[in-house]
C-alpha positions as a Markdown table, in Angstrom:
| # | Residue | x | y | z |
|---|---|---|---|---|
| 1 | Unk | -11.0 | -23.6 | 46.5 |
| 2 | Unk | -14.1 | -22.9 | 44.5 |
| 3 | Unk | -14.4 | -19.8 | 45.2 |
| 4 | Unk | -10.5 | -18.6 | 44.1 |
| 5 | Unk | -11.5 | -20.8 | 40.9 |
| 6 | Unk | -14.9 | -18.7 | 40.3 |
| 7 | Unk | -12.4 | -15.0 | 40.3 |
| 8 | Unk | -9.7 | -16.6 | 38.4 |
| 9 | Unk | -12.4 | -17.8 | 35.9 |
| 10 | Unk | -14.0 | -14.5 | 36.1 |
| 11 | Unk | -10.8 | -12.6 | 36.0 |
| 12 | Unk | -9.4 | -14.4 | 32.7 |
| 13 | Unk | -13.0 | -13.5 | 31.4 |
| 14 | Unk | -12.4 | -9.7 | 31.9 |
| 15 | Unk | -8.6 | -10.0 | 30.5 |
| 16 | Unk | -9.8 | -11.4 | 27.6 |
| 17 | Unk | -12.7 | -9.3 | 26.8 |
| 18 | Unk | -10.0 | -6.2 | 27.9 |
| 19 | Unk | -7.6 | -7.1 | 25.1 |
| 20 | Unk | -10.4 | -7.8 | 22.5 |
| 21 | Unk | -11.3 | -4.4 | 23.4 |
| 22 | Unk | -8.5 | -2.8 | 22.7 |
| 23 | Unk | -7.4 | -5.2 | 19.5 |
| 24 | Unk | -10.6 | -3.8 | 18.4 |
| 25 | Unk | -10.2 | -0.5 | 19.1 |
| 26 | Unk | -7.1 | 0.1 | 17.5 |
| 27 | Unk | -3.9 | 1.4 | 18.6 |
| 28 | Unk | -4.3 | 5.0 | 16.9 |
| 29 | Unk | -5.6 | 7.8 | 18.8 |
| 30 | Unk | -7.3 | 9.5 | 16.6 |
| 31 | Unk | -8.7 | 13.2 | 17.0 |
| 32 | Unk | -11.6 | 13.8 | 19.3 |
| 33 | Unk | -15.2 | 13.2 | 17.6 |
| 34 | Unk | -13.6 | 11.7 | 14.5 |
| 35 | Unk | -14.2 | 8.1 | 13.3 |
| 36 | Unk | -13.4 | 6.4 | 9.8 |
| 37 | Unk | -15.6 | 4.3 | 8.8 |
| 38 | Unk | -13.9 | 2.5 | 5.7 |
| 39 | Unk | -10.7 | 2.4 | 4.1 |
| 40 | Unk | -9.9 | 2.2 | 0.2 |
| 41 | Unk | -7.0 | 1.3 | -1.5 |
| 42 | Unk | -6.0 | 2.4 | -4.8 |
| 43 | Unk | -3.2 | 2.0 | -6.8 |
| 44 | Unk | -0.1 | -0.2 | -7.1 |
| 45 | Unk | 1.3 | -3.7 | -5.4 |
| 46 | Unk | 1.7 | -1.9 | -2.3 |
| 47 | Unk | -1.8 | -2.1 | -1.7 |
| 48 | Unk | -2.8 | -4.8 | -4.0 |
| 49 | Unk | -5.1 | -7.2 | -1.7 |
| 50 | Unk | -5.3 | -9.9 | -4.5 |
| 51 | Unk | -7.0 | -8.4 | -7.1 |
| 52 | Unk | -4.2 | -9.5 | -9.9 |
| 53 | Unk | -5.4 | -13.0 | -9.0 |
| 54 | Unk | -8.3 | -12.6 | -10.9 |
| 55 | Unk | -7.0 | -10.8 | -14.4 |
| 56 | Unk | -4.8 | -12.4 | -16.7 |
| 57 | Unk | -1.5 | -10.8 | -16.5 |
| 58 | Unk | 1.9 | -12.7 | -15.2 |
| 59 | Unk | 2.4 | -9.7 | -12.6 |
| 60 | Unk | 0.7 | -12.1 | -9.6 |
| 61 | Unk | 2.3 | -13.8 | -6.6 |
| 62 | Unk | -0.5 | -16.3 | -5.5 |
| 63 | Unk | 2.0 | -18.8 | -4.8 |
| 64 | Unk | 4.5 | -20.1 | -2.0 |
| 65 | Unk | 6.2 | -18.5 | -0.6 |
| 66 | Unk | 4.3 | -15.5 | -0.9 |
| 67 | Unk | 2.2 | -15.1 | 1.8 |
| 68 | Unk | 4.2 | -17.3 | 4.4 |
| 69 | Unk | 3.4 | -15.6 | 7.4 |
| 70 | Unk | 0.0 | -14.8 | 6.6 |
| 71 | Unk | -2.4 | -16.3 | 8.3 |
| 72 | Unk | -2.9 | -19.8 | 7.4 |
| 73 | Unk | 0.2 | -19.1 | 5.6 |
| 74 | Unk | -1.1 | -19.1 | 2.4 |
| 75 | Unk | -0.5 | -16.8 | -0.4 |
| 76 | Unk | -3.6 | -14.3 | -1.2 |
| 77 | Unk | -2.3 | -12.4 | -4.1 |
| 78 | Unk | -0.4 | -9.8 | -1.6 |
| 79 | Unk | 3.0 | -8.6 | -2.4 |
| 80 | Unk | 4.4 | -9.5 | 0.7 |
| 81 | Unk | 5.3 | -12.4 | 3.0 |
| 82 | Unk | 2.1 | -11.9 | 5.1 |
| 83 | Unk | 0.0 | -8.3 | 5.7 |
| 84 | Unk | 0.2 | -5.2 | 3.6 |
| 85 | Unk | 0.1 | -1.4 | 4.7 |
| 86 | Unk | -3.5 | -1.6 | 3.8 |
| 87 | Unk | -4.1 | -4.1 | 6.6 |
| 88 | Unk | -2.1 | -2.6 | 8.7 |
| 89 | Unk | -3.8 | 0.5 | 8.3 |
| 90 | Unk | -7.2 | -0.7 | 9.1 |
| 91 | Unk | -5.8 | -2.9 | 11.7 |
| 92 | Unk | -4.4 | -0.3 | 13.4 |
| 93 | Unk | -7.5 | 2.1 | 12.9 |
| 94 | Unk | -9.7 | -0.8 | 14.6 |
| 95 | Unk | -11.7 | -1.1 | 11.5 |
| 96 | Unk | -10.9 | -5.0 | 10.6 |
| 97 | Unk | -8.2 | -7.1 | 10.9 |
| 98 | Unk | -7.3 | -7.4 | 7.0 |
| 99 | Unk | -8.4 | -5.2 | 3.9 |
| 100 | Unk | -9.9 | -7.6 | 1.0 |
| 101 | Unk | -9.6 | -7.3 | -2.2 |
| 102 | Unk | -12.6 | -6.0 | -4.4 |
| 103 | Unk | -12.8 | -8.2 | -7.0 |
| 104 | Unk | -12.3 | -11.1 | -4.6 |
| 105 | Unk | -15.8 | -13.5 | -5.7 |
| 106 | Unk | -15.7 | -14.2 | -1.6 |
| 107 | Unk | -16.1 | -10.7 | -0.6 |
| 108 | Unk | -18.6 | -10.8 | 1.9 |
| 109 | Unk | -21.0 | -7.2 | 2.0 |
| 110 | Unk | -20.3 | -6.4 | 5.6 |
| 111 | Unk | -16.7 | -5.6 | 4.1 |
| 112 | Unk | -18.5 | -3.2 | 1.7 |
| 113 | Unk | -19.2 | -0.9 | 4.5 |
| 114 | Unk | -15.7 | -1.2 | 5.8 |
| 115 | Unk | -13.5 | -0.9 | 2.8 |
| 116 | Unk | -11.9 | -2.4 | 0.3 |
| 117 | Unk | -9.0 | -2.3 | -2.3 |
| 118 | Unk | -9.4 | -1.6 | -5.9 |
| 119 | Unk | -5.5 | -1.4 | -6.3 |
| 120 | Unk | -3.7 | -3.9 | -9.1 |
| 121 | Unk | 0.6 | -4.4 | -8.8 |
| 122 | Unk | 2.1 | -2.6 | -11.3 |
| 123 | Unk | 0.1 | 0.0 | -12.3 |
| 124 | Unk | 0.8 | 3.2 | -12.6 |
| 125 | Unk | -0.2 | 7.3 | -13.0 |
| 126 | Unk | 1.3 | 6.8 | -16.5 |
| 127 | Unk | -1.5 | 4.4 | -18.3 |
| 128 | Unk | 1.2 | 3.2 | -20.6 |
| 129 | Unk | 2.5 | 1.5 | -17.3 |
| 130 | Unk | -0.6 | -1.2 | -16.3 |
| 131 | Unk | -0.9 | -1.5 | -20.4 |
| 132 | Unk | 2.8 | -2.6 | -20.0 |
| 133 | Unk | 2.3 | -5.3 | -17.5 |
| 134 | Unk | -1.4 | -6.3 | -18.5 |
| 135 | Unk | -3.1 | -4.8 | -15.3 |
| 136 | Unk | -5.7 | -2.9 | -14.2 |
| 137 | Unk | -5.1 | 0.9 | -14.8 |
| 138 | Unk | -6.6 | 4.0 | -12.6 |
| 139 | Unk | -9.3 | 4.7 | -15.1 |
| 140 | Unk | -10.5 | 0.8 | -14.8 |
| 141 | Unk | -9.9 | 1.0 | -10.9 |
| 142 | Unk | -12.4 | 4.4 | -11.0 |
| 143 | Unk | -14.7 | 2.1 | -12.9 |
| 144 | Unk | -14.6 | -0.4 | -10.2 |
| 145 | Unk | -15.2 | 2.3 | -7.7 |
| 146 | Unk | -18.6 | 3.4 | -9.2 |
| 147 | Unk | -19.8 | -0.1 | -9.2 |
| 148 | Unk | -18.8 | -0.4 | -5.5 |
| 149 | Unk | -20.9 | 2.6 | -4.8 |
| 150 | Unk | -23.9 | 0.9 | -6.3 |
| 151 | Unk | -23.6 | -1.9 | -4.3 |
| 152 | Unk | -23.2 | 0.5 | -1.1 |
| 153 | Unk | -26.2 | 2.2 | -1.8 |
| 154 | Unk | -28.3 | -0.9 | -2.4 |
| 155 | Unk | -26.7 | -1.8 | 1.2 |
| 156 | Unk | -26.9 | 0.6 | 3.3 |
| 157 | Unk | -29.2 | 3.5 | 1.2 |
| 158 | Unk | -28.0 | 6.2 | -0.4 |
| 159 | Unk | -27.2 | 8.9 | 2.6 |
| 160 | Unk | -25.7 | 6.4 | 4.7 |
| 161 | Unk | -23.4 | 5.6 | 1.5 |
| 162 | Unk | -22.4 | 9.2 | 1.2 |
| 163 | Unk | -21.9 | 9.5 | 5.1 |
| 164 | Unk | -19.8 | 6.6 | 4.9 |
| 165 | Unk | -17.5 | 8.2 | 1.8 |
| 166 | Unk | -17.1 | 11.4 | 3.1 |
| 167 | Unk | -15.8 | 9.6 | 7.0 |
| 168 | Unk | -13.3 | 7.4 | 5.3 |
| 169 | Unk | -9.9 | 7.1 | 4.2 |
| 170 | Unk | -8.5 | 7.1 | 0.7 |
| 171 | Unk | -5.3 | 5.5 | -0.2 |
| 172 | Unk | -3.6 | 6.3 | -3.7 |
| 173 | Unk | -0.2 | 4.8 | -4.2 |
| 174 | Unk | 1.6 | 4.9 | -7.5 |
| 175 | Unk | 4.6 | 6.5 | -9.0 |
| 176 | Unk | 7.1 | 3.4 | -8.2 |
| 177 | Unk | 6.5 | 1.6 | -11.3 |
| 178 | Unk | 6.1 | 4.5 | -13.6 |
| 179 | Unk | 9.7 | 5.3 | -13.0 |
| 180 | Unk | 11.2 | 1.5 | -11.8 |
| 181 | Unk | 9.8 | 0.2 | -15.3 |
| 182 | Unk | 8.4 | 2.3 | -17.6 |
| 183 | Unk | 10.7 | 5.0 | -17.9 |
| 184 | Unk | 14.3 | 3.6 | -16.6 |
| 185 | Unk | 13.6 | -1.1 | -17.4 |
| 186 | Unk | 11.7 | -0.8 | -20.2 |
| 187 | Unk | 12.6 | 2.4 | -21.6 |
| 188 | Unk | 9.7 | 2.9 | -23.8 |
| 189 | Unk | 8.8 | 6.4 | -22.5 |
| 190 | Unk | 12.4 | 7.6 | -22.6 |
| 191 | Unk | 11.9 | 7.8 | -26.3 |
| 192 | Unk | 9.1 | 10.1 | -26.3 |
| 193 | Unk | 10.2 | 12.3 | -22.8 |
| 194 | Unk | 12.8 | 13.6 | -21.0 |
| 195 | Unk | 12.7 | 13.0 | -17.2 |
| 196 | Unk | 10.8 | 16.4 | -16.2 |
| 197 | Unk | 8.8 | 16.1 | -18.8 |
| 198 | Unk | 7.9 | 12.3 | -17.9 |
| 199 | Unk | 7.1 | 13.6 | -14.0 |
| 200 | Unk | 4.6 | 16.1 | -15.1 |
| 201 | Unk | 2.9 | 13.3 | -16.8 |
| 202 | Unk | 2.7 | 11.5 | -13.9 |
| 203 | Unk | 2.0 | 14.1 | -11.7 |
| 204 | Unk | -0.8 | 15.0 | -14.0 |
| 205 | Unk | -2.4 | 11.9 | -13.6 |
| 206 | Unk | -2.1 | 11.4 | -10.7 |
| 207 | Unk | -4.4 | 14.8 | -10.0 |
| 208 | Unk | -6.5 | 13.6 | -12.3 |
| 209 | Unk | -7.1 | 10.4 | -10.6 |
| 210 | Unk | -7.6 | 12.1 | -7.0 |
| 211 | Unk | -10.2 | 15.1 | -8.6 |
| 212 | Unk | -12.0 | 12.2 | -10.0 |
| 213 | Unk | -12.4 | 10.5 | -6.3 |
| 214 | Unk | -13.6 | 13.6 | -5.2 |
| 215 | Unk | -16.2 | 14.2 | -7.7 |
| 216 | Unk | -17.2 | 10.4 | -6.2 |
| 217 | Unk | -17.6 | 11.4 | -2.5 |
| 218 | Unk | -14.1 | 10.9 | -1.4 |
| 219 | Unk | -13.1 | 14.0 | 1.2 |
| 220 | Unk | -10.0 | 12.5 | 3.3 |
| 221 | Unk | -7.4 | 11.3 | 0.6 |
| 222 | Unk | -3.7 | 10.8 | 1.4 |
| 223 | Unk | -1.2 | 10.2 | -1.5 |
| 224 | Unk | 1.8 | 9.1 | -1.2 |
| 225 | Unk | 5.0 | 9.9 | -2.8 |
| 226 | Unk | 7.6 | 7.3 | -4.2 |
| 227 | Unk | 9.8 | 5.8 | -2.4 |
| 228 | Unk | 13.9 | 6.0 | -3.2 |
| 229 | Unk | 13.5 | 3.4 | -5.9 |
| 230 | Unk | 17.3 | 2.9 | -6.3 |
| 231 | Unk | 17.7 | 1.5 | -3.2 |
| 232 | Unk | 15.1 | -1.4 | -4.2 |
| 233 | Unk | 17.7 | -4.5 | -4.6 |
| 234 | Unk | 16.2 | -5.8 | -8.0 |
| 235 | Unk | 17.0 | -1.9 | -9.2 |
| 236 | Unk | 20.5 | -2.0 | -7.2 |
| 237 | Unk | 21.2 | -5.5 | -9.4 |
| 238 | Unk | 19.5 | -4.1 | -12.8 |
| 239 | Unk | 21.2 | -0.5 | -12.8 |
| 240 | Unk | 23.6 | -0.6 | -9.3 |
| 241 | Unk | 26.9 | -1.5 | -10.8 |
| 242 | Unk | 28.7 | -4.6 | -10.1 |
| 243 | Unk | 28.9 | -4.4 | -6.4 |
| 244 | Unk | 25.4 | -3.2 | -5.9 |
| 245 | Unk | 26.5 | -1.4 | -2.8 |
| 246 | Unk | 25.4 | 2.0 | -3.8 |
| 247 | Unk | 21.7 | 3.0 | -4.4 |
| 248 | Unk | 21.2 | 4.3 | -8.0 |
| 249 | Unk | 21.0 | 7.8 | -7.7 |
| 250 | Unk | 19.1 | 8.7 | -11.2 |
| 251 | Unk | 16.6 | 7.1 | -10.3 |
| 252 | Unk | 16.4 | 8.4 | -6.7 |
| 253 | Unk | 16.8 | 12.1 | -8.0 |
| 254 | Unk | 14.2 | 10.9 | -10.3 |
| 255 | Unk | 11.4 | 10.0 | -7.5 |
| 256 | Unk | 12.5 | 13.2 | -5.7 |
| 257 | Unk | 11.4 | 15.4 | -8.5 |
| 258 | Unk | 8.0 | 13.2 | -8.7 |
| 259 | Unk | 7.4 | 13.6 | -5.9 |
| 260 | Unk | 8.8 | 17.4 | -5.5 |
| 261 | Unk | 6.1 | 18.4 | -8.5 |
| 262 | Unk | 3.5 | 15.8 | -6.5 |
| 263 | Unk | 3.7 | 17.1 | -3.0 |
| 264 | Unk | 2.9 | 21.3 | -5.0 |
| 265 | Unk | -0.1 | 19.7 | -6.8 |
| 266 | Unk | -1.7 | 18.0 | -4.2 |
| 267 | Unk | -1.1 | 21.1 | -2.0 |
| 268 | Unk | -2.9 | 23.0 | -4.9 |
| 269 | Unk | -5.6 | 20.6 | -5.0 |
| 270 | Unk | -6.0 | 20.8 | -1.8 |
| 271 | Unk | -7.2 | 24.7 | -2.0 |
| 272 | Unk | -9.6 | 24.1 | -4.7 |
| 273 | Unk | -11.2 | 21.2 | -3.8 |
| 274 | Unk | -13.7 | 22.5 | -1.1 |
| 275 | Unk | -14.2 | 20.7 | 2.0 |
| 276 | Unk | -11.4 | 18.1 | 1.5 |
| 277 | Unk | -8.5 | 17.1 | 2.9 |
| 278 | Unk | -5.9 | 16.2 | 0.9 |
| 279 | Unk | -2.2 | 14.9 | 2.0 |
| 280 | Unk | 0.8 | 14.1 | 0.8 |
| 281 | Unk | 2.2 | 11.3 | 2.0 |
| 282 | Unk | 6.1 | 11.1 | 2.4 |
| 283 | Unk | 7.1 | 8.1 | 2.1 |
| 284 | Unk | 10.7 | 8.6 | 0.5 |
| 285 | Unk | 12.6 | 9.8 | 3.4 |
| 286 | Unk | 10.8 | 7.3 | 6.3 |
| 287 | Unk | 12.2 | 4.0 | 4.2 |
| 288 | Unk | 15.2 | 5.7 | 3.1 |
| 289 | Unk | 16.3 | 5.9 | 6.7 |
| 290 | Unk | 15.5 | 2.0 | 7.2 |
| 291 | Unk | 17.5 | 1.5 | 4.3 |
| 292 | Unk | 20.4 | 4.0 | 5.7 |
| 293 | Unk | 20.4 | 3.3 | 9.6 |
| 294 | Unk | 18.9 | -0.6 | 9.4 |
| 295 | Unk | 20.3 | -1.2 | 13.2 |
| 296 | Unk | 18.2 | 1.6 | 14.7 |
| 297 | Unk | 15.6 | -0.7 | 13.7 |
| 298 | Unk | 16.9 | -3.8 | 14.1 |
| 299 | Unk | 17.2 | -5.3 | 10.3 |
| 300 | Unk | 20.2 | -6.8 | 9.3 |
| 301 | Unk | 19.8 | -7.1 | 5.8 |
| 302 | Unk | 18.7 | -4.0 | 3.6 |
| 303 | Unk | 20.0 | -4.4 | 0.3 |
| 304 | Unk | 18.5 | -7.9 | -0.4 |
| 305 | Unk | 15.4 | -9.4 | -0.4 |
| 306 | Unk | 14.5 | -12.5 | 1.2 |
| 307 | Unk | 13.1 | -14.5 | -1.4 |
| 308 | Unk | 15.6 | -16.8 | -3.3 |
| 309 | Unk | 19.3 | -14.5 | -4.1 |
| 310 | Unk | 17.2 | -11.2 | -2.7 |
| 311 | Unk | 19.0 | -9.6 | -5.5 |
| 312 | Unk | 16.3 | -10.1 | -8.9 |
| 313 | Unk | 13.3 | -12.3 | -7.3 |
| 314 | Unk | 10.5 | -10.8 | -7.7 |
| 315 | Unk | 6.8 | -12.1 | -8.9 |
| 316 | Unk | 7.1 | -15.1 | -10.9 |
| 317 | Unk | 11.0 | -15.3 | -9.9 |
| 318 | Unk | 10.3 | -15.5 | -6.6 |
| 319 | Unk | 8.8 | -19.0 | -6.3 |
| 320 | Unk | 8.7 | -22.6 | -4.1 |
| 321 | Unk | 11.5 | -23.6 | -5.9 |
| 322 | Unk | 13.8 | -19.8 | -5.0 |
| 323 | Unk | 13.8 | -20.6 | -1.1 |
| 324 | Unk | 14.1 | -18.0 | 1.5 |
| 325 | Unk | 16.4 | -16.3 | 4.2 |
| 326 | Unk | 15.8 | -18.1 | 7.6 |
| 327 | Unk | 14.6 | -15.6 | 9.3 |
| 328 | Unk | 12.5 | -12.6 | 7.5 |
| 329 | Unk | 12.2 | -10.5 | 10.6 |
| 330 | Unk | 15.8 | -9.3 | 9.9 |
| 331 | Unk | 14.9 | -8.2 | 6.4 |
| 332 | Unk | 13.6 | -4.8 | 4.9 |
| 333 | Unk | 12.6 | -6.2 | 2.0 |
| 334 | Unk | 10.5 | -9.8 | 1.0 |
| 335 | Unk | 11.2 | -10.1 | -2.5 |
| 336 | Unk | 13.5 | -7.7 | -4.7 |
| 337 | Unk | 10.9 | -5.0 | -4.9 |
| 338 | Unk | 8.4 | -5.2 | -1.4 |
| 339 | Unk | 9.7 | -4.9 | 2.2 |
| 340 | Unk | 8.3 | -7.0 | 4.5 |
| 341 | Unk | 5.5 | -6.9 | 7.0 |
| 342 | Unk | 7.6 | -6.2 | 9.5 |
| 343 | Unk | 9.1 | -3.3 | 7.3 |
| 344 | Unk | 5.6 | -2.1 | 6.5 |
| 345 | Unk | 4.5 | -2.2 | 9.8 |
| 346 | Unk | 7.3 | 0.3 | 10.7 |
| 347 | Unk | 6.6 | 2.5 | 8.1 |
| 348 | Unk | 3.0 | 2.6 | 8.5 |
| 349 | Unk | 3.1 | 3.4 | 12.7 |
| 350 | Unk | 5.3 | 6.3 | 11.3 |
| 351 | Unk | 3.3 | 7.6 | 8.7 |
| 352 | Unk | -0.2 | 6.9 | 10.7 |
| 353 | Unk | 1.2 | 9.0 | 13.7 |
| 354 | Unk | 2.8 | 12.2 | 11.6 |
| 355 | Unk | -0.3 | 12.2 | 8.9 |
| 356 | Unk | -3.1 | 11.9 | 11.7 |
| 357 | Unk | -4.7 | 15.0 | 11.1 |
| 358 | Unk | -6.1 | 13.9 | 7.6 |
| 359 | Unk | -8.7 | 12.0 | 9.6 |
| 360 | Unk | -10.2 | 15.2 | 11.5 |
């Protein structure tokens, strides 16, 4: 009897120490001899770890329900009902089970070395956008980055700091709200530009933005497009037409041609900038096909969100008092604007196994 008690013991021992293993390892295989080191995050609320929490705009969501299936189940400032694609990322990398938020005054230094996120919801490659909403623009979130990089060095020294920039992963995601709100909701820039004329100002900042990482030792930057924005349901309610059945096509012709000019200047980038590698990230036609074929992946509901109606909720709307669906696995989308984890996480297996290569 002892002894069958001694191998079971010794058995459960090795199962558990097999599946930490390979929780740690991650689930991407990643090409031979390669290895990131850290992952940052820059940009919009798709990769906002919290970092709104901590500037005063109204653009936050550090409050029930947000965060619901987090763990703990408390909110953190993410736009989502738990993880984001930048956790997901680095959870499925093996780096760390979550991606926190720079500004976050509990950041601990051993996360320095791994990554962290500079990105602030509702920003934008236009700078009129984050001035819209009160957040932290791309020329603040470069600011942030150089500080970081001080605080590396004075880690780790200053070759290991540069190792660990040019073996990691850089995340810029923008465009949604440039378009969503500036140009189409608020309007303001439809008054100075027409539409191609609005996308080459995007697109311009946006290669701005990604020359500027490189100057700062970033080698391995992916940057993805934007997403068919008139299928979002607060953009189906806002500009959709009574029914809100039908996506708004404007403003999906209009992320297409973002993202058209985007995917020819990264590609152009990519030639000059020596010993990078640069990628566009589609992200356009991998959630339109969620949003189009919702039973291949087993949602139910694709044109609302979860929070409250699931037709305007969003931020501040989308509060303890707005309720939520019963069951959020069977939504796309969280709140009017964000999908959920479980929609992330689709998108993100998809998107880690096409765009692999950017890691060699």
């Amino acid at each position: 009897m002892c002894v069958k008690m001694f191998y079971l013991h010794n058995m459960m021992v090795f199962l558990f120490l097999f599946l930490l293993f390979v929780a740690c390892k991650g689930k991407v295989q990643l090409p031979k001899n390669v290895s990131v080191k850290a992952v940052f995050a820059f940009g919009d609320s798709i990769v906002d770890q919290g970092n709104n929490n901590h500037i005063t705009t109204l653009v936050k969501c550090n409050f029930e329900p947000y965060g619901k299936d987090f763990t703990g189940g408390k909110p953190t400032g993410r736009f989502s009902n738990a993880k984001t694609p930048s956790d997901l990322i680095v959870e499925e990398l093996g780096i760390k089970e979550i991606m926190p938020a720079y500004l976050d005054p509990d950041l601990q230094a051993e996360d320095l070395k791994t990554g962290v996120s500079f990105a602030s919801g509702a920003c934008g490659f236009d700078p009129q956008t984050a001035t819209i909403a009160s957040v932290i623009p791309l020329s603040t979130q470069l600011d942030h980055f150089r500080e970081y990089i001080g605080k590396l060095k004075e880690l780790v020294g200053e070759e290991e700091a540069e190792d660990t920039l040019r073996n990691s992963l850089f995340l810029v995601v923008a465009g949604s709200d440039d378009l969503a709100n500036t140009y189409f909701t608020v309007g303001i820039r439809r008054l100075q530009y027409d539409l191609n004329a609005y996308t080459d100002l995007m697109v311009s900042g946006a290669t701005d933005f990604v020359q500027e990482l490189y100057k700062l030792g970033a080698r391995k930057i992916g940057v993805f497009g934007v997403p068919p924005i008139g299928c979002l349901p607060s953009q189906r309610t806002l500009a959709g037409g009574l029914t809100r059945h039908q996506c708004v096509e404007e403003y999906n012709q209009a992320a297409q041609l973002a993202n058209t000019k985007l995917l020819a200047a990264i590609a152009s980038l990519s030639k000059n900038l020596l010993q990078s590698k640069l990628v566009f990230i589609d992200i356009y036609n991998p959630l339109l096909d969620l949003i189009v074929n919702p039973q291949k992946y087993g949602f139910e509901v694709v044109d609302k969100g979860c929070c409250g109606t699931g037709n305007i909720e969003v931020v501040i709307l989308c509060n303890r008092y707005s309720g939520t669906c019963e069951d959020d696995t069977k939504y796309l989308f969280w709140d009017s604007y964000h999908p959920t984890e479980r929609g992330y996480r689709i998108l993100v297996n998809e998107i880690l196994k096409k765009y692999v290569d950017i890691l060699n």
